[in-house]
C-alpha positions as CSV (number, residue, x, y, z in Angstrom):
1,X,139.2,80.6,60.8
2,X,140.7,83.6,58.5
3,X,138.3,87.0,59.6
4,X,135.8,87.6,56.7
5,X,136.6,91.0,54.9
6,X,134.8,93.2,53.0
7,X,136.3,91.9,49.6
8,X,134.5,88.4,50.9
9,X,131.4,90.1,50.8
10,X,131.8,91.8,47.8
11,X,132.0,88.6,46.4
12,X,129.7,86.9,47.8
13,X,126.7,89.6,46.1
14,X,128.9,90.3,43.4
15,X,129.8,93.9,44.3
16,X,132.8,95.8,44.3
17,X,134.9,96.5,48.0
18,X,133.9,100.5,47.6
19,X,130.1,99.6,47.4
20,X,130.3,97.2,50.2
21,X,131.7,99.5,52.6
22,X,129.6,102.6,51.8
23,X,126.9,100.2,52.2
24,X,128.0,99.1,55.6
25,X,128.8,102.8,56.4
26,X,125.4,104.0,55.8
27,X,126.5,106.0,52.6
28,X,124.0,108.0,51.1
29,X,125.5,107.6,47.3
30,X,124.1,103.4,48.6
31,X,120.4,102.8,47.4
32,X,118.3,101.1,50.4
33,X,117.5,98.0,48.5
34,X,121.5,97.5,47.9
35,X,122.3,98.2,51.8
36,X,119.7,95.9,53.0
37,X,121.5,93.0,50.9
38,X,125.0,94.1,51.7
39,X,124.2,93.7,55.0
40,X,122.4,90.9,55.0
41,X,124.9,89.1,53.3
42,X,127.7,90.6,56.3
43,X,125.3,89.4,59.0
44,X,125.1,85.3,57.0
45,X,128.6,85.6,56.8
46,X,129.6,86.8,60.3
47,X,131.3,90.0,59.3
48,X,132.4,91.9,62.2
49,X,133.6,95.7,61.2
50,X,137.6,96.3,62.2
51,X,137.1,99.4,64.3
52,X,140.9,100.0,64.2
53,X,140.8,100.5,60.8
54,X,137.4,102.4,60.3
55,X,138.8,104.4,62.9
56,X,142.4,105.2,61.2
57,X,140.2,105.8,58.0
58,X,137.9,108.3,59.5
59,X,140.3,110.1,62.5
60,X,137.8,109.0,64.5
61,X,137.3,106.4,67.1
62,X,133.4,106.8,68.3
63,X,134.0,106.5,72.0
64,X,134.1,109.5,74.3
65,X,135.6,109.3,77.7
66,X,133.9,110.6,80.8
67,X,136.2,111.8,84.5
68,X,133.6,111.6,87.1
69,X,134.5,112.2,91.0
70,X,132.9,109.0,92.6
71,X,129.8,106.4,91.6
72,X,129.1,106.0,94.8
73,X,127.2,109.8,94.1
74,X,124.1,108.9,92.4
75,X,124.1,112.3,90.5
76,X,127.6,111.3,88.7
77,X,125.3,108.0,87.7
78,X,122.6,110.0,86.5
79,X,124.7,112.4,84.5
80,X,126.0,109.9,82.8
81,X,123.3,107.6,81.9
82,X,121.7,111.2,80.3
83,X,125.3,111.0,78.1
84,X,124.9,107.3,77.6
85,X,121.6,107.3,76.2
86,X,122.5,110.4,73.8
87,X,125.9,109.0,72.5
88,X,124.5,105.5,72.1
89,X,121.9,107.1,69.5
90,X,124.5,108.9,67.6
91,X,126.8,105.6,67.3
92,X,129.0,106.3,70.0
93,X,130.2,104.3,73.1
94,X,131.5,105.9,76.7
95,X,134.3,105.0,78.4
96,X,134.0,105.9,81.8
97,X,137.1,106.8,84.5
98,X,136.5,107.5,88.1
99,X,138.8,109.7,90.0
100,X,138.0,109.3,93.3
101,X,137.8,112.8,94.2
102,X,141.9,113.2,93.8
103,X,143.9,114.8,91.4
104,X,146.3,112.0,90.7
105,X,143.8,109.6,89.8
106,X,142.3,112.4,87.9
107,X,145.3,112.7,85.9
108,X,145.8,109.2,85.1
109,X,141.9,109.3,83.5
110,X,143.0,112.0,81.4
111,X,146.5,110.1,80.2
112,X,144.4,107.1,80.0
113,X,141.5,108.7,77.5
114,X,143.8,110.2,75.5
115,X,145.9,107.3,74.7
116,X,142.7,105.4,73.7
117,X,142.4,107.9,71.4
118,X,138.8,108.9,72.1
119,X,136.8,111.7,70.2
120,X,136.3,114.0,73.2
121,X,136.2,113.8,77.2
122,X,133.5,115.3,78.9
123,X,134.8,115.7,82.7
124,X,133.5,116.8,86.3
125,X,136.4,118.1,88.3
126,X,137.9,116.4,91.7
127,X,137.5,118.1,94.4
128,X,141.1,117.9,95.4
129,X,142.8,118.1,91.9
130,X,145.7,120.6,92.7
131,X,146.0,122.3,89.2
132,X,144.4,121.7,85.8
133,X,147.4,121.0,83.8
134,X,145.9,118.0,82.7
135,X,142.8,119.5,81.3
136,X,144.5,121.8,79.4
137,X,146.8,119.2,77.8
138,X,143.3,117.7,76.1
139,X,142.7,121.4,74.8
140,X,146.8,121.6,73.3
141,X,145.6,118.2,71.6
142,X,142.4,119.3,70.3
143,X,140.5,117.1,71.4
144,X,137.0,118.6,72.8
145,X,136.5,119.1,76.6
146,X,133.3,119.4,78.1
147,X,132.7,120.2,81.9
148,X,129.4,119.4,83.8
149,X,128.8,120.2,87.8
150,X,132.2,121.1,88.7
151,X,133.6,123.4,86.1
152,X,136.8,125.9,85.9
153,X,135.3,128.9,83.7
154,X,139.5,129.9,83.1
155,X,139.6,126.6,81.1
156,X,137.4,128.1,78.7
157,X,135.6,125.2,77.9
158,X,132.1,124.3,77.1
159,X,130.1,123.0,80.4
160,X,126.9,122.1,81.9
161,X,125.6,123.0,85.2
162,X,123.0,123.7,87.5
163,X,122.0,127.2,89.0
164,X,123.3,126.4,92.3
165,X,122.9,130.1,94.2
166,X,119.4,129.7,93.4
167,X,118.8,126.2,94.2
168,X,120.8,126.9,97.9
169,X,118.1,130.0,98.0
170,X,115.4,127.9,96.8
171,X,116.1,125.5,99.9
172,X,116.5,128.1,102.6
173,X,113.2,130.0,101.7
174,X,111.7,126.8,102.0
175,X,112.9,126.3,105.6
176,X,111.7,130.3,106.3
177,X,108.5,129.1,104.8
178,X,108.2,126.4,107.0
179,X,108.3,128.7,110.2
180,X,111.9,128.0,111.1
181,X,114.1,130.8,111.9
182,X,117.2,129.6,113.2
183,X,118.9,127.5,109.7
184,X,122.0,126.0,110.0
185,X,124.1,125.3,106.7
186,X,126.0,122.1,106.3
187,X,128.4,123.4,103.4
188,X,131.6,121.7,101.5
189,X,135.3,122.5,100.7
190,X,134.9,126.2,99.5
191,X,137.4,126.0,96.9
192,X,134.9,123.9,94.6
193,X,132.4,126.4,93.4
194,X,129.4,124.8,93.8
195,X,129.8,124.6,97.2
196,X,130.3,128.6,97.6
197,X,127.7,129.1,95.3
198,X,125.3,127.3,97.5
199,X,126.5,128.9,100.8
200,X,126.8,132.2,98.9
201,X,122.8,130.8,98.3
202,X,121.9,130.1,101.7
203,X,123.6,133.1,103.2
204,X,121.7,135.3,100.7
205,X,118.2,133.5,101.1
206,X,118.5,134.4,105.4
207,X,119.4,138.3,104.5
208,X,116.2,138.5,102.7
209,X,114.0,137.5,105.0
210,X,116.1,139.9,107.3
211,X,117.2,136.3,109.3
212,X,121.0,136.6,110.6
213,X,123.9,134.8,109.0
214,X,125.3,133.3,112.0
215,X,128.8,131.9,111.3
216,X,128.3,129.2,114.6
217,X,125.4,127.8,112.5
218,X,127.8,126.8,109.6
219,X,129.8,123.5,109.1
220,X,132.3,123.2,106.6
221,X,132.2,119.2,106.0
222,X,132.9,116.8,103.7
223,X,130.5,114.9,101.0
224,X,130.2,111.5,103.6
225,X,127.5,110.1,106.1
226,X,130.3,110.3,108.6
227,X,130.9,114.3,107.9
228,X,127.0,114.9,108.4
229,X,126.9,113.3,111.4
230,X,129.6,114.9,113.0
231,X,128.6,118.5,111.5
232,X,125.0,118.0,112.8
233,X,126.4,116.5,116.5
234,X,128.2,120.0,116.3
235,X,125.8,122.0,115.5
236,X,123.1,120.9,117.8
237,X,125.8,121.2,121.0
238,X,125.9,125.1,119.8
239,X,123.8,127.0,122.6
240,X,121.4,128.0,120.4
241,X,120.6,125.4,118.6
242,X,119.1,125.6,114.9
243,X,115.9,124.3,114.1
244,X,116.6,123.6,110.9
245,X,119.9,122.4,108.5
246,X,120.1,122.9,105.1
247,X,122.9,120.2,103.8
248,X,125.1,121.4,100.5
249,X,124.6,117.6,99.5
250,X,121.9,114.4,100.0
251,X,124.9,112.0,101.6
252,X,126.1,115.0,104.1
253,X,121.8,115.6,104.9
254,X,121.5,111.1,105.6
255,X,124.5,111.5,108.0
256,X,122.8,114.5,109.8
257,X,119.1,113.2,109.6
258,X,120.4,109.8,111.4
259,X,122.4,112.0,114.2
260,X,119.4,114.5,114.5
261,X,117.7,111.2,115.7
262,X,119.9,109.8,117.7
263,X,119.6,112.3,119.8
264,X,116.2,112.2,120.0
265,X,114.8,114.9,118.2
266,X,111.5,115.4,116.5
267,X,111.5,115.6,112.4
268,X,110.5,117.8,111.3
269,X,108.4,119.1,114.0
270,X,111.6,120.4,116.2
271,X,114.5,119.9,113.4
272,X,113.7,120.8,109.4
273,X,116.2,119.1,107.0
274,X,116.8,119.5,103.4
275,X,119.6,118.5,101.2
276,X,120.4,119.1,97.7
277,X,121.1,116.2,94.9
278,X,117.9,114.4,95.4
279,X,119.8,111.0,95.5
280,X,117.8,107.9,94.6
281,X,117.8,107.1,98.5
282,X,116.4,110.5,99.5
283,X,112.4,109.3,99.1
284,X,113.6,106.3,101.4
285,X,114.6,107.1,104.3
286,X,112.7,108.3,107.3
287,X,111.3,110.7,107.4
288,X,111.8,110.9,103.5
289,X,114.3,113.5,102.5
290,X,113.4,117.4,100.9
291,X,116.1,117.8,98.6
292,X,117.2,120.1,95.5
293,X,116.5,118.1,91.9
294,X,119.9,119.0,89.5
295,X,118.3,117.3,86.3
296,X,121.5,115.0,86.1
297,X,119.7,113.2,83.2
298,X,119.0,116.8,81.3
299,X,123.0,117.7,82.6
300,X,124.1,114.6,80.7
301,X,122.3,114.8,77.6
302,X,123.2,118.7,77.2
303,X,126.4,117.6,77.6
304,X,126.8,115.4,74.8
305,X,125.1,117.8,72.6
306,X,127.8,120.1,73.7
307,X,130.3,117.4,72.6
308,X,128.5,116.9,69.1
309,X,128.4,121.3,68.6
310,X,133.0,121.1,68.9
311,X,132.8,117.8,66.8
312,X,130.4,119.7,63.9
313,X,133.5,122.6,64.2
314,X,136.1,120.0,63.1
315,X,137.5,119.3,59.7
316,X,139.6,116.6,58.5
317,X,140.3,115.7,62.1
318,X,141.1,118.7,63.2
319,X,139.5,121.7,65.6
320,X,139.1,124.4,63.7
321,X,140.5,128.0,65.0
322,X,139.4,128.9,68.2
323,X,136.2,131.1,68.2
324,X,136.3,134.9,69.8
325,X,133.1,134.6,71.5
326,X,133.0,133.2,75.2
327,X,132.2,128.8,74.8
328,X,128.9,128.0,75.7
329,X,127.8,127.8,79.5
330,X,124.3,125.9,79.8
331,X,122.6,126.8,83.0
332,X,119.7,124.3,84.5
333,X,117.3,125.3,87.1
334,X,116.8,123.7,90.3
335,X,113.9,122.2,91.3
336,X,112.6,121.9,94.5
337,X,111.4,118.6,96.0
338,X,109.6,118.7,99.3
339,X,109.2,115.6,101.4
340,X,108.5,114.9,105.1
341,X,112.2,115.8,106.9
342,X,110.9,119.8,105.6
343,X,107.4,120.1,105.2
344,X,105.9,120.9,109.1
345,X,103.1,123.3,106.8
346,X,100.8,121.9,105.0
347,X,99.6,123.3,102.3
């Protein structure tokens, strides 16, 4: 069956082409009486719009790509159903890459984005990406790169992120709150910023409360069950052990909150625990999880707004010069969620 064009529907209401695909296109020069027929008359004749073409017409394609580390992160999830549910109410669709926390996969995203020729990428980085080569070939094309979570402020980009520092601080007072005294820190690869920004936190939040940073109370793990539990096993053979762990992420606090109990300690009553994320499974488990909230939602749907701010700068296609001024950095607060592996006071 030949594919039903415009110039059929023109016809078929006695129209011109031109009229038929303003009216399809939402033009405003298009009265609202003539789009409702144009379109009527599409839908009876099972028109279906050649995106190719609209897209060679306009320079622009209507899908966004999106890097994230890993799905198995609920966060990453979060973020992007906040983009999702933004970009689907401004006609766009997502095209979503994972890179599984490595640079080479991270590079293939990119590569793969750009040859679908998408409007933009909005990206968080890999933990073990060994340069950002990549990211700056998107910014030689001119195509719009937007960063959420794990950013690199030298690629000058618009991003999204959460206050970290003060979430980390946030967490620790907590703990102090709580009466414990002795806080261990699970933390992450410190090349990623937001996991020195949240030992940088933690380390910060003990000096205040005139508590000592004790480098035997901090782990350097990985984001994995199997890196809490080993972290925690390792931190509660120290001689003095803590009384409480603050995890740099929800996954790293489930693997140390199911060691803690192995071995047979009390929670919270002899071991506080709080993470940061506040992953779908942190109310859950038992005892329930105390966590940092990151507003992925919020983080997503800023960062399409970023992505619509550089689309609003182009003309005819193209990115407009450069602007002097540093690119926007939106900052989120934490927010603190208290459950039961935290909360020995009641208040």
């Amino acid at each position: 069956m030949a594919r039903v064009t415009i110039h059929d529907i023109a016809r078929e209401v006695n129209s011109t082409p031109s009229t038929v695909s303003k009216a399809l296109n939402d033009h405003p020069s298009i009265s609202a009486a003539t789009k409702e027929m144009i379109k009527a008359a599409a839908l009876n004749l099972n028109y279906r719009q050649n995106r190719l073409a609209s897209s060679l017409r306009s320079g622009k394609t209507n899908i966004i790509g999106i890097i994230i580390p890993s799905s198995d992160i609920g966060f990453f999830g979060a973020v992007v159903h906040g983009i999702e549910k933004v970009a689907r109410s401004n006609g766009y669709n997502i095209l979503l890459f994972q890179s599984h926390e490595t640079g080479e996969y991270e590079v293939e995203g990119v590569e793969t984005l750009l040859q679908t020729s998408v409007d933009g990428i909005i990206a968080s980085i890999a933990k073990d990406t060994p340069n950002l080569d990549h990211f700056y070939d998107v910014k030689k094309r001119k195509v719009p790169l937007i960063l959420f979570d794990r950013v690199k402020d030298e690629l000058e980009s618009p991003s999204v992120v959460v206050d970290d520092y003060r979430g980390a601080y946030m967490a620790t007072e907590h703990l102090i709150g709580q009466g414990y005294s002795r806080i261990a820190h699970i933390s992450g690869p410190q090349h990623v910023k937001i996991f020195n920004d949240r030992l940088c936190g933690y380390a910060d939040a003990l000096r205040a409360y005139n508590l000592p940073v004790d480098d035997d109370l901090i782990q350097y793990g990985k984001t994995s069950i199997e890196s809490g539990q080993l972290c925690a096993e390792q931190l509660m053979q120290t001689p003095r052990k803590p009384d409480a762990i603050f995890a740099a992420v929800d996954i790293t606090a489930l693997g140390a909150l199911q060691r803690i109990k192995q071995l047979g300690y009390q929670m919270p009553g002899q071991v506080g625990l709080i993470g940061f994320g506040n992953e779908s499974f942190s109310p859950y488990v038992t005892p329930s999880l105390s966590s940092v909230d990151q507003q992925p939602a919020r983080m997503g749907e800023e960062s399409f707004q970023l992505f619509l701010n550089a689309m609003a700068k182009k003309g005819n296609g193209q990115i407009v010069e450069e602007e002097t001024e540093a690119p926007t950095k939106i900052i989120l607060d934490p927010v603190l969620v208290i459950r039961e592996s935290s909360q020995r006071k009641h208040v």
